[in-house]
C-alpha positions as CSV (number, residue, x, y, z in Angstrom):
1,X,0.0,0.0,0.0
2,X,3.2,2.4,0.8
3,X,4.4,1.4,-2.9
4,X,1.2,2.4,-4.6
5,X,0.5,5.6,-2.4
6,X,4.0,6.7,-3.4
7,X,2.5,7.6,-7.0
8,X,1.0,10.4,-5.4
9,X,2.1,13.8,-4.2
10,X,3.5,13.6,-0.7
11,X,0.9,15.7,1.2
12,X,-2.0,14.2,-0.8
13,X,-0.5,10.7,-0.1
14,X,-0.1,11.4,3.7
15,X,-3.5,12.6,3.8
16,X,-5.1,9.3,2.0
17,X,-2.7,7.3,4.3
18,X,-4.5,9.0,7.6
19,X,-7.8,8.2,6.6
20,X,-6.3,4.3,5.3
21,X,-5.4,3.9,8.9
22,X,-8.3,5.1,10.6
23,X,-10.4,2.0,8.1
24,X,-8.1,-0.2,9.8
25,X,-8.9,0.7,13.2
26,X,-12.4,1.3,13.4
27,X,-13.9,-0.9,11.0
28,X,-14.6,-4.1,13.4
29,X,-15.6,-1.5,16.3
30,X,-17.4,1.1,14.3
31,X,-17.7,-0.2,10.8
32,X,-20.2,3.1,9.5
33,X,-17.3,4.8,10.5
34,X,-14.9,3.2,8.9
35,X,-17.0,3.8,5.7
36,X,-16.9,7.5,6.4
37,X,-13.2,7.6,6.3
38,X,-13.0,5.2,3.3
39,X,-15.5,7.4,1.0
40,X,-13.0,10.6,2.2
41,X,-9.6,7.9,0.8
42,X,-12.0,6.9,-2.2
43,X,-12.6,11.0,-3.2
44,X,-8.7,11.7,-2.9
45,X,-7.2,9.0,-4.3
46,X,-9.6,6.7,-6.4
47,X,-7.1,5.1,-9.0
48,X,-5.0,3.9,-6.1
49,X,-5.8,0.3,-6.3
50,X,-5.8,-0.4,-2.6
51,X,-7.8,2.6,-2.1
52,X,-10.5,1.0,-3.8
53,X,-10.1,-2.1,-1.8
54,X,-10.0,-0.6,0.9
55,X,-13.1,0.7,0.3
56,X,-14.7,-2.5,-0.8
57,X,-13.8,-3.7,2.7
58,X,-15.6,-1.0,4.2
59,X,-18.5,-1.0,1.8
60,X,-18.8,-4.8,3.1
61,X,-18.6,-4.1,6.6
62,X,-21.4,-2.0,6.3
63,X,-23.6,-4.7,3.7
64,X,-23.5,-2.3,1.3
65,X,-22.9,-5.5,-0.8
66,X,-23.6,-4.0,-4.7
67,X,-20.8,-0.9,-3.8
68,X,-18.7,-3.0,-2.2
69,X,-19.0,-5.7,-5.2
70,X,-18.1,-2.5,-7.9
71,X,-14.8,-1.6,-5.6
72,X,-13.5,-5.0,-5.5
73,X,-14.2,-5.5,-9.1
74,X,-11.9,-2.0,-10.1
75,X,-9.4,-3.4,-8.0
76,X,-8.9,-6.4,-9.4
77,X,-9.0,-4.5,-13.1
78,X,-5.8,-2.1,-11.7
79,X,-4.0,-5.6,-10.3
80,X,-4.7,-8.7,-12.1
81,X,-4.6,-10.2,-8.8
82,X,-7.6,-13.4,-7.9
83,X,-7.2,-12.2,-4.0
84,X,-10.9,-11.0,-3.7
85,X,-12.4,-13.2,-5.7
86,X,-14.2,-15.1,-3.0
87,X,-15.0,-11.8,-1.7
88,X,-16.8,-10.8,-4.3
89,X,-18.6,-14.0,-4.4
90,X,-19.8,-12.9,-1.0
91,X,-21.0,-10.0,-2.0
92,X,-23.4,-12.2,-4.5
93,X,-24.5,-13.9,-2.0
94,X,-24.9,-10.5,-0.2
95,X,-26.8,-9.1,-2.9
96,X,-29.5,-12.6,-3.0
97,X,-28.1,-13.9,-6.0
98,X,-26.2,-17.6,-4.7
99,X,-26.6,-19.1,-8.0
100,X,-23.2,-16.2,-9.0
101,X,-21.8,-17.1,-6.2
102,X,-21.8,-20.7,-7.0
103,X,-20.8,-20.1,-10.6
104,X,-18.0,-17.9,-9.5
105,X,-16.7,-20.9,-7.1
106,X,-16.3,-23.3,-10.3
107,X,-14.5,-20.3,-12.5
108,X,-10.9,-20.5,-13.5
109,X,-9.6,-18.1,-10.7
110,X,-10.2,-20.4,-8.2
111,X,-7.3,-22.6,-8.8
112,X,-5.3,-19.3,-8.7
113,X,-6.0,-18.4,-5.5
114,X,-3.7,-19.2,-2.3
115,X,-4.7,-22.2,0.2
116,X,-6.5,-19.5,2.4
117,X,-8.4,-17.9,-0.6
118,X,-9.4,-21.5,-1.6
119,X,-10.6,-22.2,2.0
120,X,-12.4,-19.1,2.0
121,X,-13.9,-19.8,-1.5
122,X,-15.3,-23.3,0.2
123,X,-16.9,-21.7,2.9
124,X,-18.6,-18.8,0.4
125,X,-20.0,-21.8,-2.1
126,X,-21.1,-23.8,0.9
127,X,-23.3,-20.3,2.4
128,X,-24.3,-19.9,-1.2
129,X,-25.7,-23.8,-1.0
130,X,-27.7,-23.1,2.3
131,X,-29.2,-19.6,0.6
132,X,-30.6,-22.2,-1.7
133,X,-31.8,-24.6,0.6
134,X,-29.3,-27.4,-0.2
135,X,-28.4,-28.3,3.3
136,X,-26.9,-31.6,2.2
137,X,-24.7,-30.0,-0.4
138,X,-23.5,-27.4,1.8
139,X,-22.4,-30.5,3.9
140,X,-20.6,-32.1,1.5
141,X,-18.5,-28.9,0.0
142,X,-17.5,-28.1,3.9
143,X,-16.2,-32.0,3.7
144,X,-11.9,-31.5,2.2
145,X,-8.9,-32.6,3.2
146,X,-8.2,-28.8,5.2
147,X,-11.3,-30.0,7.3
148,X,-10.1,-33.5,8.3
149,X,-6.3,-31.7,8.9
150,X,-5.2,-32.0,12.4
151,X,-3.2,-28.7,11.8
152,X,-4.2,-25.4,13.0
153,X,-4.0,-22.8,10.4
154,X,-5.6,-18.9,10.7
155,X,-8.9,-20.2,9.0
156,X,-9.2,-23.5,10.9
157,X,-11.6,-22.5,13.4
158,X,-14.1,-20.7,10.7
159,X,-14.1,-24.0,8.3
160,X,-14.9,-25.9,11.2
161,X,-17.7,-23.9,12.8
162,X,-19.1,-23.5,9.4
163,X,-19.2,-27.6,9.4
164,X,-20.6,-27.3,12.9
165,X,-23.4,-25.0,12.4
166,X,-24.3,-27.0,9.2
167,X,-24.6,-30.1,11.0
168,X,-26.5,-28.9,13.4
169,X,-29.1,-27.3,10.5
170,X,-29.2,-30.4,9.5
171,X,-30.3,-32.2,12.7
172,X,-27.0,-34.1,13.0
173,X,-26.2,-32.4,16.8
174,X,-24.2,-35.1,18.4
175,X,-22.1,-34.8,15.2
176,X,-22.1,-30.9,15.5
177,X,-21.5,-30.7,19.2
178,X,-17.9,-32.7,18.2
179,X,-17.5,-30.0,15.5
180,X,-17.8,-27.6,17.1
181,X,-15.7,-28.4,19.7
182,X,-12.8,-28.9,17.3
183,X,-14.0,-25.2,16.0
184,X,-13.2,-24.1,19.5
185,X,-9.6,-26.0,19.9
186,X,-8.3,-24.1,17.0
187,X,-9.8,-20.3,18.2
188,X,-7.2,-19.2,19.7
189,X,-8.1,-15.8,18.9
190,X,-11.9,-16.2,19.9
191,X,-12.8,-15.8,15.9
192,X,-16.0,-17.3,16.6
193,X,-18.5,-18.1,19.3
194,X,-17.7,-22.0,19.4
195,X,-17.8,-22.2,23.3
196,X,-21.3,-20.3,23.6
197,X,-23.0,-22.7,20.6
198,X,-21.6,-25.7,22.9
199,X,-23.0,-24.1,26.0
200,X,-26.1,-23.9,24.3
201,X,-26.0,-27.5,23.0
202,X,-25.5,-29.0,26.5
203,X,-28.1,-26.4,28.3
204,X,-25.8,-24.0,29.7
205,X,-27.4,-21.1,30.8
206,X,-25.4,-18.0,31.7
207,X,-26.4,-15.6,33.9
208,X,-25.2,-12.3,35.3
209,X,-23.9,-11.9,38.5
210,X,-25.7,-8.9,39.6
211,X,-29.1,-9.2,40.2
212,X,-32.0,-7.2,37.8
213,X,-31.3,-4.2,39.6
214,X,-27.7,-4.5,39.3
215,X,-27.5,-4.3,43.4
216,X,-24.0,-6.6,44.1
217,X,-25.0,-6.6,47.6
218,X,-28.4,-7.6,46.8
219,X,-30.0,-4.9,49.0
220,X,-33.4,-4.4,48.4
221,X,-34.4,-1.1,49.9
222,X,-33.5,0.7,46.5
223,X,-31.7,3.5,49.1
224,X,-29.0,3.3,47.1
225,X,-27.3,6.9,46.2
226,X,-27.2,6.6,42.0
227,X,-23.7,7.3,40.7
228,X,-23.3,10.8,39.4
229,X,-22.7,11.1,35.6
230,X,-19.1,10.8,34.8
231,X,-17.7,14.3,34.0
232,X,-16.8,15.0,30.2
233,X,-13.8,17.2,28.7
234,X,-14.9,19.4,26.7
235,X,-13.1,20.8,23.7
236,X,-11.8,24.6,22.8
237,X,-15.7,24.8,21.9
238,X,-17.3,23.8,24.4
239,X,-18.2,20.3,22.5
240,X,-18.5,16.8,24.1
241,X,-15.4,15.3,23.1
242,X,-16.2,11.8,23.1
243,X,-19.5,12.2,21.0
244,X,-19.0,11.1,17.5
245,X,-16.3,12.4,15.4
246,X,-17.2,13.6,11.4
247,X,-13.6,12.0,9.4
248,X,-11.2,14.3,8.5
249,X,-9.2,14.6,5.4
């Protein structure tokens, strides 16, 4: 991304490298955000290719699948690069239309992609089978040799759970209750909510400590002084400054 930004002048590049960053960080925490800053990148820089992927990301964050779909597609035309094909196929699916996503999991690209892009491809044609009601199939394209690996690699746990939660769809629970404990040996990063589908399976309830009221000491006269509202900075005027920020260029 340093490499392509370098085309550009140096303030305009450090400017479309400040917004970049602030996709990065807020687009798992506050992906509209993150859209905000990417449409600010997109309006600086838009024949920087990872610009536009960078908005497709964002775009897709925020299911706005058929935008999303357009940026991944002008990015692949400025790189020649397969990486976001199976992506794009989930933006298909996104947009109601499986049957593309299906075709787009038997095209040529496929076999171009790296073992994680194939992986993710699997897991893409295997949604697009369960949009269409084929619950069996979506079965049997989960089933590969990366599913009956004893090896832990970064998309592991997702292939697994995706298994999991298909077996359990179709009715097959003791089978999904095994899967999905393999799903949560390989989360190492907590990637997925393996542990609380198990808890559900075997009738865990979780409860919170506190009582209703949120009393720890469980009194019950409701005497209780309520806390005073924390106290906010303001800024030079006068503005809240933890309410929402508008991006900046």
């Amino acid at each position: 991304m340093r490499q392509e930004l370098m085309s550009l002048p140096k303030t305009l590049a450090e400017d479309v490298s400040r917004n970049l960053v602030m996709v990065a960080r807020l687009i798992d925490e506050d992906p509209e955000q993150a859209y905000a800053y990417s449409r600010i990148a997109l309006r600086l820089a838009s024949r920087v290719a990872a610009v536009r992927e960078a908005a497709g990301f964002a775009a897709y964050a925020t299911q706005k699948y058929s935008e999303a779909l357009a940026e991944f597609r002008a990015a692949k035309r400025m790189t020649g690069s397969v990486e976001l094909w199976p992506v794009m196929a989930d933006c298909e699916r996104g947009l109601g239309r499986p049957e593309r996503a299906m075709a787009m999991a038997g095209e040529p690209e496929v076999q171009k992609l790296d073992k994680a892009g194939q992986v993710e491809m699997r897991l893409v044609a295997a949604g697009a089978r369960r949009d269409m009601g084929q619950l069996d199939a979506a079965i049997v394209t989960l089933q590969s040799s990366e599913l009956a690996s004893n090896a832990v690699h970064p998309w592991t746990a997702r292939l697994r759970y995706a298994y999991a939660d298909a077996l359990l769809a179709a009715g097959r629970e003791d089978e999904a209750r095994e899967w999905f404990g393999k799903a949560l040996e390989a989360d190492k990063d907590g990637s997925t909510d393996a542990s609380d589908r198990l808890a559900e399976l075997d009738g865990v309830e979780f409860v919170d400590a506190l009582d209703e009221d949120g009393d720890e000491d469980g009194d019950e006269d409701g005497d209780d002084v309520a806390p005073e509202p924390a106290v906010t900075a303001k800024d030079e005027n006068g503005k809240d400054e933890d309410k929402d920020r508008t991006p900046e260029a």
